[in-house]
N, C-alpha and C positions, 0 to 999 in steps of 0.2 A: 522795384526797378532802380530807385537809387543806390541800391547795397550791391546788385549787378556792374551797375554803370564806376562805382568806386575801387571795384575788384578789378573791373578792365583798366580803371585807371593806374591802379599798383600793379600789375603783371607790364603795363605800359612801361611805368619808371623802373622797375629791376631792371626791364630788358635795357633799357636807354643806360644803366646802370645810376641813376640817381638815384641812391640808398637813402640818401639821407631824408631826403625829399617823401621817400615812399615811406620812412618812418615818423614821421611828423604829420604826416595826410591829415590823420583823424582829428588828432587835435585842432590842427590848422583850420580846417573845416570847420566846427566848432566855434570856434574864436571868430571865423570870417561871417558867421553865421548870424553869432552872437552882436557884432559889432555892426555888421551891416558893412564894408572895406568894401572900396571897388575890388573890380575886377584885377587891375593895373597892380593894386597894392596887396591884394591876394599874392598874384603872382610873383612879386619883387620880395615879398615876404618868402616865398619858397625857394626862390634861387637863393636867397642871402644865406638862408637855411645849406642850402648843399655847397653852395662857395665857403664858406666857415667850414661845414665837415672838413672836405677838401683838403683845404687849406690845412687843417689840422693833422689831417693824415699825411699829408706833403714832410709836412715837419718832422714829425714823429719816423720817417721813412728815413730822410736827408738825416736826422740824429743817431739813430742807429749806422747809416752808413759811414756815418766822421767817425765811427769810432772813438770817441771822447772817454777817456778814462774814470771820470765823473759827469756828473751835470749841476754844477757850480753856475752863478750867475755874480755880477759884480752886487745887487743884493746880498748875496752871502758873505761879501767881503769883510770883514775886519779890520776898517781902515783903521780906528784904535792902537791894536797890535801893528800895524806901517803906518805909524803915523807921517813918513817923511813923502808918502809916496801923493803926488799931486791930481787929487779929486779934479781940475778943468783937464788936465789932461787925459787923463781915462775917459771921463762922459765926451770927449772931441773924440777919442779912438771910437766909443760908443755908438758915432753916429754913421760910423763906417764910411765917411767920405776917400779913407787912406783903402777902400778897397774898390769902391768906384772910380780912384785914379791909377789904382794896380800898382799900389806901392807899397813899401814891406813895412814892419814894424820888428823893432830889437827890443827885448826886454831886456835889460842890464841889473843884475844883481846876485847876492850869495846867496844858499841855499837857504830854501826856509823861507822866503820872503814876499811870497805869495804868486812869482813868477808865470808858473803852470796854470793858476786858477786863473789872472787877468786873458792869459791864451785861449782856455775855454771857456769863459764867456766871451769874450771875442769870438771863438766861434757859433758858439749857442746865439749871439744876437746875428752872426750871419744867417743861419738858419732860418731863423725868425724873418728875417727879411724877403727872405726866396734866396737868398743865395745857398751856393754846395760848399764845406766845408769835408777837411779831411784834416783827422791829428794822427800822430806817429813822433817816436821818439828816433831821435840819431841812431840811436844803435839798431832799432829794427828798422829802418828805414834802410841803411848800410846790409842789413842782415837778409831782407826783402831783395834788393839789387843783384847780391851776392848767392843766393841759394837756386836753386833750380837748373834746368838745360836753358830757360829762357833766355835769351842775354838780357842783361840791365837796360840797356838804349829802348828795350819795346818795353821791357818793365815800367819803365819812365813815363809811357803813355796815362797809366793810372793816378801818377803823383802831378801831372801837370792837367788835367782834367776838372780837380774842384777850383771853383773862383778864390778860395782861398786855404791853403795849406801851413798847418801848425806843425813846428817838427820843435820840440821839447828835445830838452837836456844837449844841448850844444855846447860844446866846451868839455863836457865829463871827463870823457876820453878820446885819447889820443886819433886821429886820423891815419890808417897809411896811404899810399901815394895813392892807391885806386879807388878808395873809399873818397878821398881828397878830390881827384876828378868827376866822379858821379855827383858827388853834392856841388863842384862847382856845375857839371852839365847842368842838374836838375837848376838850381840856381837863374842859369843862363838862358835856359829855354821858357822859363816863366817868366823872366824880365818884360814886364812893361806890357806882357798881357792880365797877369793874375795875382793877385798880394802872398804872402810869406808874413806870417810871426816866428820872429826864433827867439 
């Protein structure tokens, strides 16, 4: 009766879709069995169980969708090789308060210098947080705008969308006048709702 009653239990959580939950069962059981847990602590153990999957999968979704050209974290960094570059001021960008106030962030330097990698993990710790993250370089960003029957003004729906948007290689090349207005639109219509690193 009890190998009945456990089978209804996992046909229950698929349908609910608590995966994770339904793959832990046996063990869980086991351990609750073993240990004697209330009831209470049983159950707090099984949701933390599928809030963690979740959460994991959440991440793993939103990183894929930022399209991040690596997955660098400021652990990876090399502050050795920059040594000029200021460790309080990164771990202060780190805690993403400059994205909780919707404000932008410039990286300033010549090529090589670690610029792109500080941007994505900047985004990869957005991620981590629950926020949406999206990277794109000027030039496809401009190139995106510019291609299709769509106009760029609906295109723009998608780029003002994540909490926060990395647009890499700024400065490379030159702007003409309408590539020039869509990056100030996009620019303008984020102001003061959602952060920018350039």
């Amino acid at each position: 009766m009890p190998a009945l009653v456990e089978e209804r239990v996992r046909l229950s959580l698929e349908r609910l879709k608590l995966d994770r939950i339904s793959d832990v069962l046996g063990r869980a059981l086991e351990e609750a069995g073993a240990s004697q847990v209330s009831y209470l602590d049983f159950l707090d153990q099984l949701l933390q169980e599928e809030l963690t999957a979740r959460f994991e999968r959440n991440v793993a979704i939103k990183t894929k969708l930022a399209h991040l050209p690596y997955h660098k974290t400021m652990s990876d960094f090399d502050y050795g090789f920059q040594p000029s570059l200021d460790k309080k001021q990164v771990a202060e960008l780190l805690t993403l308060r400059f994205v909780e106030s919707a404000s932008n962030v410039l990286l300033l330097g010549p090529p090589g210098v670690g610029k792109s990698h500080i941007a994505v993990a900047l985004a990869l710790e957005a991620i981590a947080k629950g926020y949406t993250a999206y990277f794109v370089t000027l030039q496809h960003l401009i190139d995106y705008l510019s291609s299709g029957p769509e106009p760029a003004s609906a295109k723009m729906t998608t780029l003002i969308r994540p909490k926060l948007l990395v647009i890499d290689e700024v400065g490379y090349l030159p702007l003409d006048r309408q590539a020039a207005n869509w990056f100030f639109e996009l620019v303008s219509r984020r102001y003061e709702r959602s952060s920018i690193v350039l």
